[in-house]
N, C-alpha and C positions, 0 to 999 in steps of 0.2 A: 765775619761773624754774624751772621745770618741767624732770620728766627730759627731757623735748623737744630743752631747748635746751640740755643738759650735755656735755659729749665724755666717756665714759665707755672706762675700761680695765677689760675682763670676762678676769679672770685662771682657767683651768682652764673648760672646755669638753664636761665629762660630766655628768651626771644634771640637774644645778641650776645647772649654766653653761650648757648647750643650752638651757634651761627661757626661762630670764632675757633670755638673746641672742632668743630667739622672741618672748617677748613685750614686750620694747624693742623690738623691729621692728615688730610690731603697732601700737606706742604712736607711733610714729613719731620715732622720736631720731633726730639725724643725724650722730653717729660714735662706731663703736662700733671700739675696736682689742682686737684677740682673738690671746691665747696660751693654746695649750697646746703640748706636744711629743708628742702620742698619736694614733694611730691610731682607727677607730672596728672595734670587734668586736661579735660575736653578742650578746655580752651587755650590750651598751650600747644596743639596740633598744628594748628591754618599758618602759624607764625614762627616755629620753629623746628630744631630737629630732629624732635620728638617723631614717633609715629603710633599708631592705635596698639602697638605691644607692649607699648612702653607703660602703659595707662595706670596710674593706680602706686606704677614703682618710684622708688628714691629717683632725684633726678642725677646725682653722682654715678650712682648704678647703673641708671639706663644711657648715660651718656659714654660710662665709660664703654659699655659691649658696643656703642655706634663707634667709638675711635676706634676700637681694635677691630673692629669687622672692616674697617677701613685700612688700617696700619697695627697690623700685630707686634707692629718692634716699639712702636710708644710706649714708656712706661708710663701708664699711670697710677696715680695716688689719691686715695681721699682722704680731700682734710679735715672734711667737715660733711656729715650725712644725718639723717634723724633723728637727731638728738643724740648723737653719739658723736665722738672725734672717733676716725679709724686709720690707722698705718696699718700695712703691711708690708711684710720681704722674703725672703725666701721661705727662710724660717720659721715663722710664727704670724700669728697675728695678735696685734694687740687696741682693745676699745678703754674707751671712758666716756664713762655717766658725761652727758653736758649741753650746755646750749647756748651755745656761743655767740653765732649768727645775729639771732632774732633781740638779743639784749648786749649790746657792745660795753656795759656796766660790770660783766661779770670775772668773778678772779680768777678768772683764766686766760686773759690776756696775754700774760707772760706767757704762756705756751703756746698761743696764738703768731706772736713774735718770734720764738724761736722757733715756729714751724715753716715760718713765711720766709726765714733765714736763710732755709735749702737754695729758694730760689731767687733768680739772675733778675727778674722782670714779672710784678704784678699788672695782672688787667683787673680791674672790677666793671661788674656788665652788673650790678644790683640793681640800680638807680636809688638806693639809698643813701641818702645824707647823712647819718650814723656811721654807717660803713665806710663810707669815703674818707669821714671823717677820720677815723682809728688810721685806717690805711694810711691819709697822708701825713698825720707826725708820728707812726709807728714805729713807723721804716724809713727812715729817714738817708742810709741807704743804700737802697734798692730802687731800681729805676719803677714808677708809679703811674700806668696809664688807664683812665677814667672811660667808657664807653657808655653815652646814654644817647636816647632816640627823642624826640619828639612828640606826643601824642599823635601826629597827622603826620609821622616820619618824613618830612620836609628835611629838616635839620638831624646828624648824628653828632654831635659833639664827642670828639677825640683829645680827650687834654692831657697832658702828659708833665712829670716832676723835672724835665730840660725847661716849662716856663715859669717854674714856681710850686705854689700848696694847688695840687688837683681840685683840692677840697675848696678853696675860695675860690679857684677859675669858674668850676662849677658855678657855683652861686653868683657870681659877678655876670656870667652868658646867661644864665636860663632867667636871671630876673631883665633880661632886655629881650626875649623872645615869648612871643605870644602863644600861649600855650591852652587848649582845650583841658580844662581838668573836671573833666565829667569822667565817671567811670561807667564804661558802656558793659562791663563782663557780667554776664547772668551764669549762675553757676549749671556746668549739664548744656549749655547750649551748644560749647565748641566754637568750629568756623564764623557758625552765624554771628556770635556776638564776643568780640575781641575786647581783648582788657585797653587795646588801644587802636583808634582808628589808623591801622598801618598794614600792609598787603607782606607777605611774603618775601615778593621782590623789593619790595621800598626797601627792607632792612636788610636782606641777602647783597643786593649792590652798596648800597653804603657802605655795609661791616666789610665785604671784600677792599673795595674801593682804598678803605682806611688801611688794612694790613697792608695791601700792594705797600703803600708808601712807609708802614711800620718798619717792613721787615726791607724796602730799600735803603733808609736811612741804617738801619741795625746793618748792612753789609758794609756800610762806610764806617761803622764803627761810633753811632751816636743814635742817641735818643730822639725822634721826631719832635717837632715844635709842636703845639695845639693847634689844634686847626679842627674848623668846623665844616663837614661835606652837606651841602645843601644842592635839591635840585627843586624844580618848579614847574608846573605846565609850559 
């Protein structure tokens, strides 16, 4: 039971959500349901899998035409885009008013929940603690895995609901690791100036690095342990 044949919900859509969603499409899964509520800017180029088409559009949107220019047989779904929630199916489509994302406070949780219900297996790639938070006594369960990077992508932290709440692992690793919290992104600059000091490849080898072993544990029939990929000069 390989990530193949899992239906997977890819929560947040920059750096290490684009990464993940590209090469799940690769891998050949077939349904991947994607929220974010953001735009794609200049500065989400150098470091993701965005590219200068995308610029300006939802990042749900522009992710989804990169999965299917990749793998036309993945369904995808959005769960969450501009201020709207969106399904669609054969037949119809259907929106609602809303904003979910950006305020984990609001009464629509509940639909939040039973949307996240379709699927076998969350990632969150936000690096939100809000978010994480909902996520891990939401769904209580659904298997729950946490993807965050480092400022100076040294460390990715992979933590997963096989060692407990994502949400306290989280917090319990990142207050023992040293972390630059300057924010270097000048809006309009792009390349030159990254929301985090981290290269392309820093984050492309990790995020692979991490699924290889996601999706070899998922062929055994179980959820990986947490585990942090770290490399050094």
């Amino acid at each position: 039971n390989s990530l193949k044949n899992k239906r997977i919900a890819l929560v947040g859509l920059g750096a290490i959500g684009s990464m993940v969603a590209e090469s799940l499409a690769h891998s050949g899964v077939s349904k991947l349901g994607l929220w974010d509520n953001d735009v794609v800017e200049p500065g989400n180029i150098c470091r993701s899998a965005y590219t200068l088409r995308e610029l300006g559009e939802s990042k749900v949107k522009a992710l989804k035409s990169i999965i299917n220019s990749i793998n036309p047989y993945v369904k995808t779904e959005y769960i969450r885009t501009n201020g709207w929630w969106y399904h669609t199916d054969v037949n119809h489509a259907n929106y609602r008013n809303g904003s979910f994302y950006g305020n984990i406070n609001y009464d629509n949780q509940e639909d939040a929940i039973k949307k996240l219900k379709d699927y076998d297996l969350v990632i969150d790639c936000t690096g939100s603690n809000e978010m994480l938070h909902f996520l891990s006594y939401a769904v209580p369960d659904i298997d729950v895995i946490s993807m965050c990077i480092t400022n100076h992508a040294n460390e990715l932290l992979c933590l997963t609901s096989r060692d407990g709440n994502v949400f306290e692992q989280r917090k319990a690793y990142l207050s023992r690791i040293e972390q630059d919290t300057k924010n270097f992104y000048v809006e309009g600059s792009g390349c030159y100036s990254p929301t985090f000091l981290a290269t392309n490849a820093d984050i492309v080898s990790l995020v692979n690095l991490s699924l290889r072993d996601i999706n070899k544990n998922a062929e055994n029939g179980r959820l990986m342990h947490s585990t942090i990929y770290s490399h050094t000069d």
